[in-house]
C-alpha positions in Angstrom: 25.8 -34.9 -6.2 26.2 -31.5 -5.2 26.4 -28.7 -8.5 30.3 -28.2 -8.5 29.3 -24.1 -10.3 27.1 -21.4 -8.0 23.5 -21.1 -9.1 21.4 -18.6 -7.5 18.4 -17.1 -8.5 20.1 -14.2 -10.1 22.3 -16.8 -12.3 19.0 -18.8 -13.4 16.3 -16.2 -13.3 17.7 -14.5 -16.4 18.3 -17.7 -18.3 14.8 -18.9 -17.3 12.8 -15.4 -18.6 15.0 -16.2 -22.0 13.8 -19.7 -22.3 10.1 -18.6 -21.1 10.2 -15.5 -24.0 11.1 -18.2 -26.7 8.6 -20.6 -25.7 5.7 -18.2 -25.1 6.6 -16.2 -28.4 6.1 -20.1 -30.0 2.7 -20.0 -28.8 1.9 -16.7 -29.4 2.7 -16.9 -33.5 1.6 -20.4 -33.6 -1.8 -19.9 -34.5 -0.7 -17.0 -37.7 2.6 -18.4 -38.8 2.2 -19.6 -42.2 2.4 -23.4 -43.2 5.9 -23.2 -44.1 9.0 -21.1 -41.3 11.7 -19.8 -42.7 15.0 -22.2 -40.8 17.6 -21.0 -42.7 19.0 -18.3 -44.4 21.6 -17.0 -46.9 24.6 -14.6 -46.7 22.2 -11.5 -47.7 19.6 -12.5 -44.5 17.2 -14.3 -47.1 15.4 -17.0 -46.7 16.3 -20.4 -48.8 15.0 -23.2 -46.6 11.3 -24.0 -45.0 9.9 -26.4 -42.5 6.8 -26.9 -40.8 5.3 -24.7 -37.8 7.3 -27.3 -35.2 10.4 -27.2 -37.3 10.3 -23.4 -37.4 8.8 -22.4 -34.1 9.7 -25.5 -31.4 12.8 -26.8 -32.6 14.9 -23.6 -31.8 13.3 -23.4 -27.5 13.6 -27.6 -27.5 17.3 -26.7 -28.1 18.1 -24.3 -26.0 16.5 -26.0 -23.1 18.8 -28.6 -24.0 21.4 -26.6 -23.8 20.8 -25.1 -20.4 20.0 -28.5 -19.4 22.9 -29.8 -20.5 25.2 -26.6 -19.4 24.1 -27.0 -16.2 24.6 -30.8 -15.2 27.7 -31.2 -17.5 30.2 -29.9 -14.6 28.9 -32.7 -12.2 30.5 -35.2 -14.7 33.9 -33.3 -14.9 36.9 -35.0 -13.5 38.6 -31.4 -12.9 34.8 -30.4 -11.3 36.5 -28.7 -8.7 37.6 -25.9 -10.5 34.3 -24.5 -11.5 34.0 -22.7 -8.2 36.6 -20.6 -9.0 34.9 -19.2 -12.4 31.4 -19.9 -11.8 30.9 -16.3 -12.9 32.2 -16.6 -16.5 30.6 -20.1 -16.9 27.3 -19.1 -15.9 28.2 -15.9 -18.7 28.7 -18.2 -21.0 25.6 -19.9 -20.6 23.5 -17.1 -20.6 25.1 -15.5 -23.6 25.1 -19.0 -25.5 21.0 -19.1 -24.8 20.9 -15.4 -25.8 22.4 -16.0 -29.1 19.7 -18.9 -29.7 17.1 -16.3 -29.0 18.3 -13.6 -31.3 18.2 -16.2 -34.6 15.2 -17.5 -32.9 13.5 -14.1 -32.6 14.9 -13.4 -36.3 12.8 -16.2 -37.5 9.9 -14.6 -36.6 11.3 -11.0 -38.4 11.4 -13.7 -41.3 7.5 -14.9 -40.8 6.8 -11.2 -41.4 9.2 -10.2 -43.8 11.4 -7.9 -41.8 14.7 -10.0 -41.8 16.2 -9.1 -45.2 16.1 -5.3 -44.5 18.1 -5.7 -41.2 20.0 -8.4 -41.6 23.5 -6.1 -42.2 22.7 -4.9 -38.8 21.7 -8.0 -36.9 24.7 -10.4 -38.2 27.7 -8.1 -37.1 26.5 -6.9 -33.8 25.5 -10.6 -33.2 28.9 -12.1 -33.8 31.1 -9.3 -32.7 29.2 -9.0 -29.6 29.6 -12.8 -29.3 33.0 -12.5 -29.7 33.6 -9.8 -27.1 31.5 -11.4 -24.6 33.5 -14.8 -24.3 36.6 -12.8 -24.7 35.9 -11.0 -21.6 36.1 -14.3 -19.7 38.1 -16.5 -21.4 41.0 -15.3 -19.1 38.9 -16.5 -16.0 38.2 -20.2 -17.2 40.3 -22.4 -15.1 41.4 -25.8 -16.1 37.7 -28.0 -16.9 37.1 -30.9 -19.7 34.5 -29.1 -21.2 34.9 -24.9 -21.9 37.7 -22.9 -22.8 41.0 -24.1 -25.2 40.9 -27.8 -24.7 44.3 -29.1 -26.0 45.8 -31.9 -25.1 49.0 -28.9 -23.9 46.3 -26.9 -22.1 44.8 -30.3 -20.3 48.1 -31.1 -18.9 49.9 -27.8 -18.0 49.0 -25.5 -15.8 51.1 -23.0 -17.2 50.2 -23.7 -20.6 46.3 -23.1 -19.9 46.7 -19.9 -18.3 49.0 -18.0 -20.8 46.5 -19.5 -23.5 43.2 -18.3 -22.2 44.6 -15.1 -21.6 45.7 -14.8 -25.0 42.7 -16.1 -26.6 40.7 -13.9 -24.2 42.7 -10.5 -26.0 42.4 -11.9 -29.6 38.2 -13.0 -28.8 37.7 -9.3 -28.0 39.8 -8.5 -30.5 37.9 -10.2 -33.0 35.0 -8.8 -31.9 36.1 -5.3 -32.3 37.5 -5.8 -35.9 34.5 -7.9 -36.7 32.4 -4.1 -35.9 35.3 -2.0 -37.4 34.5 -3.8 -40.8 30.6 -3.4 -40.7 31.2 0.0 -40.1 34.1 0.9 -42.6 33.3 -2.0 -45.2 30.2 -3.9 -45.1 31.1 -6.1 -48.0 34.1 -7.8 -46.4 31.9 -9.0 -43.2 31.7 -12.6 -44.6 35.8 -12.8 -45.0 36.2 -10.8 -41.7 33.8 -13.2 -39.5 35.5 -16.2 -41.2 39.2 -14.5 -40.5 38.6 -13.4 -37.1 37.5 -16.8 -36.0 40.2 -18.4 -37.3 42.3 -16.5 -35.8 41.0 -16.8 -32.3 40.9 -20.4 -32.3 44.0 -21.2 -34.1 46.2 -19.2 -32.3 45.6 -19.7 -29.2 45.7 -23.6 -29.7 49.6 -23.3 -31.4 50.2 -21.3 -28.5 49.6 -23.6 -25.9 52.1 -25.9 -27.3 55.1 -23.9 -27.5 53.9 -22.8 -23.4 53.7 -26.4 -22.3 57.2 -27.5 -24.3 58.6 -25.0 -21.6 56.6 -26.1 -18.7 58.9 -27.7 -16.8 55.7 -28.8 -14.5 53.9 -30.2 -17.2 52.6 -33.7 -16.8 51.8 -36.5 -19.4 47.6 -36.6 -20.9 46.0 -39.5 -18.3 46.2 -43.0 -20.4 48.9 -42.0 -22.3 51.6 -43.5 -20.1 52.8 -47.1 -20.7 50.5 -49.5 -18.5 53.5 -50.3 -16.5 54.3 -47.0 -15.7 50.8 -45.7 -14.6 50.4 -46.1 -11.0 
């Protein structure tokens, strides 16, 4: 089955040197990490849980070469696969910043093997998340109707009109999220936790309300598959 997105070497080379960084940075701290990884942390970037060496230092790669496994077959299997072609660019964004996000907390567990998280942590969270934020905002408006990415309502699945007017939306109010998560570090440090919390809220929740007052209007709108009677389905 042919890939229904466009990967080229300029897609995958960057996602591969990602995956290659985290695995090779696994073997190179393997034989001086201590018994027991940091794997988790609290709100103030400090340690409170520990695992073994393949806990702490293979668990984070295996799962992100799951995920760019998984990224990259999971179109094939999508009923609307045919639309990928037309945003292959933000999808393959989206993978690429997804893996990047699992190598930033993977690369602050080793900050953590060495003691270095704590003192940057108020650094590293904010421009993380906001950045996060940003970056899928930026594209959200270029996701066309798919089973798997973007604002997945059951409005958005079967309206047209509905799924455009929402992604754009959610696409201003990511990036605006992003933004305001930043404005906060920088004017208020101390409210980052209610921020982050606020800001994602607000991008997912509106957008989702949102596509159901678009699709009541939608006079092109069609009915979720399997939800008509049986002897109405043809």
């Amino acid at each position: 089955m042919t890939s229904p997105i466009r990967t080229t070497w300029w897609t995958e080379g960057p996602q591969w040197l990602v995956l290659l960084a985290m695995f090779a940075l696994a073997g190179w701290t393997w034989s001086t990490a201590p018994e027991r990884v940091p794997v988790h942390w609290n709100a103030e970037g400090q340690a409170d849980r520990f695992g073994g060496r393949p806990e702490g230092l293979l668990v984070m790669p295996a799962v992100a070469l799951g995920l760019y496994l998984l990224m990259l077959v999971l179109p094939r299997f999508d009923p609307g696969r045919a639309n990928y072609a037309s945003f292959s660019g933000a999808y393959n964004t989206i993978r690429l910043t997804m893996l990047a996000v699992l190598a930033a907390v993977y690369g602050w567990t080793h900050l953590s093997i060495h003691g270095l998280a704590a003192p940057v942590f108020g650094l590293f969270a904010p421009l993380l998340v906001g950045l996060l934020f940003v970056v899928l905002g930026g594209v959200m408006g270029k996701i066309r109707p798919n089973w798997f990415v973007g604002v997945r309502t059951p409005w958005t699945l079967s309206s047209k009109r509905s799924w455009v007017k929402t992604h754009r939306l959610a696409g201003w109010l990511f990036v605006l999220a992003g933004l305001t998560v930043w404005a906060c570090f920088i004017a208020s440090p101390g409210w980052m936790g209610p921020a982050i919390m606020v800001a994602a809220a607000l991008a997912a929740g509106v957008p989702a309300a949102y596509s159901y007052f678009v699709w009541r209007t939608d006079p092109d709108k069609v009915p979720p598959a399997l939800t008509l009677p049986l002897d109405d389905r043809r």
